[in-house]
N, C-alpha and C positions, 0 to 999 in steps of 0.2 A: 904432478908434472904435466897433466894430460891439459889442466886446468893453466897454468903457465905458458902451453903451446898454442892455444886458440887465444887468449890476450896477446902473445906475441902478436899473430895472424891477425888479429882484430888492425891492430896500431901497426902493423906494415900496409895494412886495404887502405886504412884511412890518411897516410901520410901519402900515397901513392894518388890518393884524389883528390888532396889539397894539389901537390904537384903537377897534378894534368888541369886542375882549377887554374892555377897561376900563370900554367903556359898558353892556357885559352884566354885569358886576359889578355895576358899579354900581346899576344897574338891580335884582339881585334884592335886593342888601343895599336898596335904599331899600323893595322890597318886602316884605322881614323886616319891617322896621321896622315898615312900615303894620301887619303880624299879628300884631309883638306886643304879646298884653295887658296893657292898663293896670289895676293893681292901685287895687283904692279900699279904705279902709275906713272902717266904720260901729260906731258907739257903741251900745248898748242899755240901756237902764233898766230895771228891774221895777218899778212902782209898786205897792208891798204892798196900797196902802190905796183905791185906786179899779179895781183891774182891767184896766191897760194896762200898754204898754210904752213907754216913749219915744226916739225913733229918732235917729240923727245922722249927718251927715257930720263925719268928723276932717279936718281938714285938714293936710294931710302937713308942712306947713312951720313951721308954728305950735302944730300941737294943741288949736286953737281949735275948737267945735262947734258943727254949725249944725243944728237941726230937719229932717228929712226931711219931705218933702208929706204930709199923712196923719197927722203922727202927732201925740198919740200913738195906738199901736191896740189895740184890743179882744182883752183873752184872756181865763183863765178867773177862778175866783175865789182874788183873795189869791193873787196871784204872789212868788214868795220865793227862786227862783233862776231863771236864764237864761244860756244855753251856745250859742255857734254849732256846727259841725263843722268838721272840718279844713279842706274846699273852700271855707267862705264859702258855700256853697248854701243852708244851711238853718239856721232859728234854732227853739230849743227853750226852750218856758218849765214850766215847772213849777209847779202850779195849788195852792199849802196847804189853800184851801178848799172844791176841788173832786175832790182827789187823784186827777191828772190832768198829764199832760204834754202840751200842744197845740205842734202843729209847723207852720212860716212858711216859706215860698219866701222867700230875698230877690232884691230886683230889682237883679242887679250894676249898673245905669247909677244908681240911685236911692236904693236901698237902704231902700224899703219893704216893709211884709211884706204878702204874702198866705197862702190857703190858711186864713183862720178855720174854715171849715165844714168841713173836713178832722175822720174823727173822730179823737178823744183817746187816747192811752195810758192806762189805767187804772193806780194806783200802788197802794201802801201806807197806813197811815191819815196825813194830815199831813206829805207830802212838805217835805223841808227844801229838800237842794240837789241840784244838777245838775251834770253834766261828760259831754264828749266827749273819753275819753282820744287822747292826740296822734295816734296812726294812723288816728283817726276811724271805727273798727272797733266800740266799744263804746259804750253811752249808759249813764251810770249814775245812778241817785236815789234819797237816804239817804229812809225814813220814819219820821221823827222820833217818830211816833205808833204803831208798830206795831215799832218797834223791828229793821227789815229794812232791806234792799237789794237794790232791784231793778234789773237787769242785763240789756240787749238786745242782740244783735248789729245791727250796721248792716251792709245789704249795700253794699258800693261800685256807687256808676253809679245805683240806684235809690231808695237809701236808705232801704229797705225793711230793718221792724226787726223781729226773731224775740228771745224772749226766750231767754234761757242755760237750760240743763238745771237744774231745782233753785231757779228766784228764782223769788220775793225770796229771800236767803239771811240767817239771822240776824247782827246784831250784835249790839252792847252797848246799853247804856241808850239813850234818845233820839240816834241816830245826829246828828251835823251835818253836816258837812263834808266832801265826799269827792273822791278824788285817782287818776290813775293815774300810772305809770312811764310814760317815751318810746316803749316798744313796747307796751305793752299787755298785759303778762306781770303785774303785782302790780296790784292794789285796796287802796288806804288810807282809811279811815273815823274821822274823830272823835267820840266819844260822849261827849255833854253827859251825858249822866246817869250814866255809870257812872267818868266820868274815865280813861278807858285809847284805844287806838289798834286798831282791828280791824284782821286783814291777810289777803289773798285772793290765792291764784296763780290766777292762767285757766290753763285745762287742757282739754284733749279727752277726754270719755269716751263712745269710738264715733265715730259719726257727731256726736254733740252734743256743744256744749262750756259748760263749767260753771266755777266759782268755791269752788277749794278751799281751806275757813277755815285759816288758821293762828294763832299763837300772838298774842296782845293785847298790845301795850306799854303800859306805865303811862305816863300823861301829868300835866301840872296840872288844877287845878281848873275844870268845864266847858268843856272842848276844845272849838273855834268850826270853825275857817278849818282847813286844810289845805292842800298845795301840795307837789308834788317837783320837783325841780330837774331841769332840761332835760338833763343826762347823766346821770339816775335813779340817781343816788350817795346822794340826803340827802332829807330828806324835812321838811319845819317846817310847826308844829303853835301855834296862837292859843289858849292859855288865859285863856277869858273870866274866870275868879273869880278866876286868882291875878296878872294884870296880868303875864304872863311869855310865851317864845316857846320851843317844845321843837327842838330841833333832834336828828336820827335818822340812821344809813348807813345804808344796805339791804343787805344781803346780797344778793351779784348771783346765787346759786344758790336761794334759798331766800323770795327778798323780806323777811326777817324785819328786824325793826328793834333797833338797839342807838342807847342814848343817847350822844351828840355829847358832846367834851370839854367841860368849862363848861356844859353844858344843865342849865335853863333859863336862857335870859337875857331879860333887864327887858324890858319894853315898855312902855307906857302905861297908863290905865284902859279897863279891858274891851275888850281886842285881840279883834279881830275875825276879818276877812278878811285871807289874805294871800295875795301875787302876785310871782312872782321874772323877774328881766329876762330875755331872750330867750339872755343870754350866759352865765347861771346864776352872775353874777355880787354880784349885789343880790336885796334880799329889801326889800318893803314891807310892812309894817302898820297898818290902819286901828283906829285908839284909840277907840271909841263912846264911852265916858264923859268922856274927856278932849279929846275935838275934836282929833284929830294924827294925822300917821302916821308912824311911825318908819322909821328905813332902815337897812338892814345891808351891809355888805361881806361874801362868804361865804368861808369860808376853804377856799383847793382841796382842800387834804389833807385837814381832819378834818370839817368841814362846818361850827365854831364860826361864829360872830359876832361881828361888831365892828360900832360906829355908827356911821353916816357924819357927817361935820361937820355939822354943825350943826340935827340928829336932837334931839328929834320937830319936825315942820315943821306949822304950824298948818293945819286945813282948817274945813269947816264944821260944824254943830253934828253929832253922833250919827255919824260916816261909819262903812258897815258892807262891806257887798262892796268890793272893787277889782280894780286889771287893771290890765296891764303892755301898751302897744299890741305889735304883731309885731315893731315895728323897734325898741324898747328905749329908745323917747325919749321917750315922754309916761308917763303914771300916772296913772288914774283912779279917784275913789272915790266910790260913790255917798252923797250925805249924808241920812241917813233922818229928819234933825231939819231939816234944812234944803231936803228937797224939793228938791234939788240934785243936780246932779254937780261934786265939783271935779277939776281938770285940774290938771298939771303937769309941768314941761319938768324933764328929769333934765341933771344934769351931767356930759357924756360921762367928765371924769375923776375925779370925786369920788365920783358919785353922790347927791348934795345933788338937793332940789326946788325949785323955782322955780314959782309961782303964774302960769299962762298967760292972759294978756291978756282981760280979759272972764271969769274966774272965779270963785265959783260959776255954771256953767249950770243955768236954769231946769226943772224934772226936774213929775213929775206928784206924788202924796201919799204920801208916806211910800217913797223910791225903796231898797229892799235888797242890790241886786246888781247888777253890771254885766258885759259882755260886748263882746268886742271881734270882731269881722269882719272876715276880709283876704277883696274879693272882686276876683275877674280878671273882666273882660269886656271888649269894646271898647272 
């Protein structure tokens, strides 16, 4: 009996410590949970034509957009591009009339900007566009007027920006459009005025690091939009005069570009902007002259194109910038005839657009460019 009362006692200790085991699991997994961050993101407008931004919540299930508090907000003059950074911390607008790039706090709960009186980056003459290549390491801005590109490092954690040894550094004629690779090793520039493709290695010399030119690819008739593809394979190029779309490889030792089997292919009237999906599978383009955006399938091996069904897909009048959200399901382009943004749900298998519920959003005068932000906070 004595021997039957301590095995009880044994197997009550040990089911009593599985059970304070489980509820200590439990316990931190339900406290993971509390910490971690909830991703939001936010839409951006440029309003060329009055000097603001206009702000939004995307809503993650829909891709429907709703106005942030505030906005729209005050930047400088004749904004004509806008870029967030990697983190979602910080949004940068780019000034044409003030040549000037002013930079915003955003509020992760909100997703308003502050930080107006912050002073400005000084640019080039006639800043066009703007980009923070993917490691969020660089800030770059073609000057359309001055015929350069000027090139900052960004420090991580402060976001404190030093410019490159040597920028602005030249391009070609009226720069537009400009692009980096997934690391941050090549710079790609489209020049409206001279019709070719500028190309830049980042490199260190010393302690400083700089942007060493290389060799120009010929493109179509005033080159607009730019874009590389998320495994820095290909790289496509909006020729605004000849209504076509150039498609490029990179040379992964040397960044240089060779033209794509079949490049150029069709687009619309006066292609624009373009924005490839997160999976580097799709390529959109925004048609100004003809109101559409076109869609592409990319081909893995050589980087050609093909149209998706049912390509070009109507938007509103003039659409000029776009954007692909982070998770590869909406498509946004900002409409500059229509003072708009329109929205659109992609077809996880065809890649077809779909017009999202409430489309065109109401945007501020004459909206150029858009920007998307993934930001974490509580």
């Amino acid at each position: 009996m004595e021997e039957k009362r301590v095995s009880v006692c044994r197997a009550a200790t040990t089911a009593l410590a599985l059970a304070a085991a489980v509820l200590q699991l439990t316990g931190c997994t339900t406290a993971a949970a509390r910490k971690a961050p909830t991703v939001r993101y936010y839409l951006y407008a440029a309003n060329s034509n009055e000097n603001t931004v206009s702000a939004y919540s995307v809503d993650e299930s829909t891709g429907a957009l709703t106005p942030v508090t505030g906005s729209p907000f005050a930047v400088g003059a004749n904004p004509a591009g806008v870029a967030a950074d990697s983190a979602g911390r910080l949004l940068y607008v780019v000034n044409s009339g003030s040549d000037s790039v002013s930079t915003y706090a955003i509020d992760a709960s909100t997703g308003a900007l502050a930080g107006a009186n912050a002073l400005p980056l000084a640019t080039g003459s006639a800043p066009e566009e703007i980009t923070v290549d993917p490691t969020g390491n660089l800030l770059c801005v073609t000057n359309y007027g001055s015929h350069t590109l000027s090139v900052w490092a960004v420090a991580s954690g402060t976001g404190a920006r030093t410019a490159l040894s040597g920028s602005p550094f030249p391009t070609g004629s009226n720069p537009a459009g400009v692009a980096a690779d997934p690391a941050g090793k090549f710079l790609y520039v489209a020049n409206n005025g001279s019709n070719d493709i500028s190309t830049y290695a980042v490199t260190s010399r010393g302690a400083a690091r700089t942007a060493a030119r290389g060799r120009a690819a010929d493109a179509g008739a005033y080159p607009s939009g730019i874009a590389v593809d998320p495994t820095g394979r290909f790289v496509y190029v909006t020729n605004n005069g000849s209504g076509t779309i150039s498609a490029y490889t990179i040379s992964q030792g040397s960044g240089a570009l060779t033209p794509a089997s079949g490049s150029p292919f069709p687009a619309g009237s006066s292609p624009w902007g373009v924005a490839i999906d997160p999976t580097g599978k799709l390529v959109y383009v925004a048609n100004a002259s003809s109101g559409t955006i076109s869609g592409y399938r990319i081909d893995a091996l050589s980087g050609g194109l093909r149209s998706v069904n049912g390509s070009p897909f109507p938007a509103a009048s003039s659409p000029r910038g776009i954007a692909v959200d982070p998770t590869g399901r909406f498509v946004y382009a900002a409409s500059y005839g229509g003072n708009s943004v329109c929205a659109y749900s992609i077809d996880a298998s065809s890649g077809a657009l779909s017009a999202v519920s409430g489309s065109p959003f109401a945007a501020g005068s004459r909206p150029t460019a858009v920007a998307i932000a993934a930001v974490a906070g509580p």
